[in-house]
C-alpha positions as CSV (number, residue, x, y, z in Angstrom):
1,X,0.0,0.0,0.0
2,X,0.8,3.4,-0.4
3,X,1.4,5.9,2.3
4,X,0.1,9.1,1.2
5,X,0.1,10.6,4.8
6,X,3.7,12.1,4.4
7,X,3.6,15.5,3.4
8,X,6.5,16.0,0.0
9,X,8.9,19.2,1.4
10,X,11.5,20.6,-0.9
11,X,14.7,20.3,0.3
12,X,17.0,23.7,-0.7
13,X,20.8,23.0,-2.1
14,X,23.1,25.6,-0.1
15,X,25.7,23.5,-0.6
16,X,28.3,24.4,-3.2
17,X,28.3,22.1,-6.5
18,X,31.8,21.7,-6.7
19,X,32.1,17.9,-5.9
20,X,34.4,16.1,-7.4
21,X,32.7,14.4,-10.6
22,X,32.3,10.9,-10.2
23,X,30.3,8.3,-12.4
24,X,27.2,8.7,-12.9
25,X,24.2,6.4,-11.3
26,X,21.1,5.5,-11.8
27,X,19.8,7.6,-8.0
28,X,16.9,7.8,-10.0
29,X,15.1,4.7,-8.2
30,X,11.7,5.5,-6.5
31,X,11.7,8.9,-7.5
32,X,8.5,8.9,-9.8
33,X,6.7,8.2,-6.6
34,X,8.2,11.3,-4.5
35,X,7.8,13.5,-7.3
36,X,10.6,13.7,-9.5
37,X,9.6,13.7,-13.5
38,X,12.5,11.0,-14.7
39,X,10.5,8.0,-15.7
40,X,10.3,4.5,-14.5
41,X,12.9,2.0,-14.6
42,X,11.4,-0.3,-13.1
43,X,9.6,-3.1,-15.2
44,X,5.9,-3.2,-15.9
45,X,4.3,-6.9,-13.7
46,X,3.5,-9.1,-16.5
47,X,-0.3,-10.2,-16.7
48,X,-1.1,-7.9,-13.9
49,X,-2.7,-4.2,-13.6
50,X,-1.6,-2.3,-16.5
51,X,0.5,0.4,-15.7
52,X,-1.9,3.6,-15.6
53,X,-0.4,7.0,-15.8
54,X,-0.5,9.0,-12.5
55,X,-0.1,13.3,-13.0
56,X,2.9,15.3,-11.5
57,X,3.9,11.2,-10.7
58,X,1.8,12.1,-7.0
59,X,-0.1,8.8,-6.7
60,X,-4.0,10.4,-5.7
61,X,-7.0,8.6,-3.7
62,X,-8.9,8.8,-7.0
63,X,-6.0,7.0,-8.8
64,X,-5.4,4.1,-6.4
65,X,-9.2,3.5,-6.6
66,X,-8.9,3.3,-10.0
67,X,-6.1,0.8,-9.8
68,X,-8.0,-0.9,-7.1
69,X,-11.0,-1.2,-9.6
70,X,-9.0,-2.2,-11.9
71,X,-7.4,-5.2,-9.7
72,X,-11.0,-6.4,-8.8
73,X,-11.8,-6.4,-11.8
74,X,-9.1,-8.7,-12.9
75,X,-10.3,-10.9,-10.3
76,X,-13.7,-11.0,-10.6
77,X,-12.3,-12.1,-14.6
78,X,-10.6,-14.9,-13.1
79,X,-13.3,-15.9,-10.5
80,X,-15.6,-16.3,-13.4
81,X,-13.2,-18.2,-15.5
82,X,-12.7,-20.2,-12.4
83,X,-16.2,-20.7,-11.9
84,X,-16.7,-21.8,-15.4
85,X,-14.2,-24.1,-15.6
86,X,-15.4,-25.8,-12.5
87,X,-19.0,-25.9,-14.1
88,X,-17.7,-27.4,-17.1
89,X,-16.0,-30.4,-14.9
90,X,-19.1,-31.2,-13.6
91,X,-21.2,-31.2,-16.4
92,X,-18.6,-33.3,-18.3
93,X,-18.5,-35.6,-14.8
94,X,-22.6,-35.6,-15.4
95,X,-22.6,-37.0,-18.9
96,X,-19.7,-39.4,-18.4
97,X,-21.7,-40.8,-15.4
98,X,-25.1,-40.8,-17.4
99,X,-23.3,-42.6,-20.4
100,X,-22.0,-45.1,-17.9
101,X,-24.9,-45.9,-16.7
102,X,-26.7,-45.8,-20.3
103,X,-24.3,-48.6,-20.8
104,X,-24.5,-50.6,-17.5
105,X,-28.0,-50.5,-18.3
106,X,-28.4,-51.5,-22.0
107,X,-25.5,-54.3,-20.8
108,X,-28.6,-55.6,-18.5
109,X,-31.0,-55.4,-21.3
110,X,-28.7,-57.4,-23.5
111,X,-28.2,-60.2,-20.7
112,X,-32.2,-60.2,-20.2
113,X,-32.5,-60.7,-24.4
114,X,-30.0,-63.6,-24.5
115,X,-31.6,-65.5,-21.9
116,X,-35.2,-65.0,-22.9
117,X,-33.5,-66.2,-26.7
118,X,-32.2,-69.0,-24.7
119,X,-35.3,-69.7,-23.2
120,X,-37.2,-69.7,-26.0
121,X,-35.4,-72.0,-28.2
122,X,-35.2,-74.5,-25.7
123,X,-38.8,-74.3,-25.5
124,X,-39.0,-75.0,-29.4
125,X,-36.9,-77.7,-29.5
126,X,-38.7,-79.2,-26.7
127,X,-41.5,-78.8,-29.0
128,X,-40.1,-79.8,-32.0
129,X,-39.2,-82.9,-29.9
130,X,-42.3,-83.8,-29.1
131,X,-43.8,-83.5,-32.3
132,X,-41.8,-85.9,-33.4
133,X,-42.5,-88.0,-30.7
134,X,-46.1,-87.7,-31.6
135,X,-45.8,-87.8,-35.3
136,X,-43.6,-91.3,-34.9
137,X,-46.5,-92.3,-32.1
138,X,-48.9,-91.6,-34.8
139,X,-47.6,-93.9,-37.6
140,X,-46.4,-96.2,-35.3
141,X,-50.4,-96.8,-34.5
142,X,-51.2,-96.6,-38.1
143,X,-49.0,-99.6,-38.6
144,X,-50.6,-101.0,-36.1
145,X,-53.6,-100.5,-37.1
146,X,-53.4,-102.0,-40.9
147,X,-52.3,-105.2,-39.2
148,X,-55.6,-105.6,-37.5
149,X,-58.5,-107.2,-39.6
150,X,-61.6,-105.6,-40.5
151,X,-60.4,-102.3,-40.6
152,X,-59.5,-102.0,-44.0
153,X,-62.6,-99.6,-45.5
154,X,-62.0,-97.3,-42.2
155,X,-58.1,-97.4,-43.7
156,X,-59.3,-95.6,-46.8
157,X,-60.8,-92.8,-45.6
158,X,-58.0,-92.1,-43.5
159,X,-55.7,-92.4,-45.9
160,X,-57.0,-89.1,-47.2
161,X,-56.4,-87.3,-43.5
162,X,-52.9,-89.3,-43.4
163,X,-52.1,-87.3,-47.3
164,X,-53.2,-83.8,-45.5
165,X,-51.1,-84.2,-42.1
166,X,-48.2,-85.8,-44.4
167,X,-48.6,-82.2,-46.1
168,X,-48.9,-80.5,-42.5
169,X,-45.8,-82.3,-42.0
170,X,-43.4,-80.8,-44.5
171,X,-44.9,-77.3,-43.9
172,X,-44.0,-77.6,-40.2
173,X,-40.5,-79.0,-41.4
174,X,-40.0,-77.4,-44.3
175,X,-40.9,-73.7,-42.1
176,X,-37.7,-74.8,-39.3
């Protein structure tokens, strides 16, 4: 901070300028802050408060405010940017979580699916089996049935059904 409580006095020379010349220095340090018009030497902070220019080099109450302003500013730049960068991270956290469990889920689904496939080929194989059962069942009882005698006019007319199950048959086969 500044100390602008001091009061600037000039100081008079009485003393006789007849030193002895010696080489010259750079006394010029701090002097733009007690008045002296030389410029600055010393270097400008990068990325910080741009230098603003100050009149007669007195730094003023109205002049450290606007630095001050300035500086807040800056800040208030930075908390935002900090801010949004956080927000970002969380969103992108959010969706990374919601696609994870998109895929946890349809992973589920997909075990569900194969095991209701599973379940229901096994169920048409078991009936495929048993048709065949039947179906072997069936002529093994036609055979059967020619060997007996006296049913030889009943063998005709269900010869016709045998032709239209024989056709049942290969569409049931014929469809697997």
């Amino acid at each position: 901070m500044v100390n602008t409580g001091l009061p600037i006095v000039p100081i008079s020379t009485a003393v006789a300028t007849t030193a002895v010349p010696g080489p010259t220095t750079n006394l010029h340090i701090g002097m733009d802050y007690w008045g002296s018009p030389a410029s600055s030497t010393i270097p400008a902070m990068r990325g910080k408060v741009p230098p603003t220019p100050v009149a007669g080099g007195i730094v003023t109450p109205a002049s450290r405010d606007s630095v001050q302003s300035q500086i807040w500013l800056q800040d208030e730049r930075e908390l935002k940017r900090q801010r949004r960068k956080q927000s970002n991270r969380e969103s992108a956290r959010r969706s990374r979580l919601r696609k994870q469990a998109e895929c946890d889920e349809l992973a589920q689904r997909a075990e569900v699916l194969k095991e209701d496939n599973a379940n229901l080929r096994s169920e048409a194989n078991r009936i495929k089996s048993e048709y065949e059962q039947l179906l072997a069942e069936n002529t093994s009882l036609k055979e059967r049935l020619k060997e007996i005698p006296g049913h030889e006019d009943l063998n005709s007319s269900r010869n016709d059904q045998d032709t239209n199950n024989d056709k049942q048959t290969e569409h049931v086969q014929g469809s697997q």
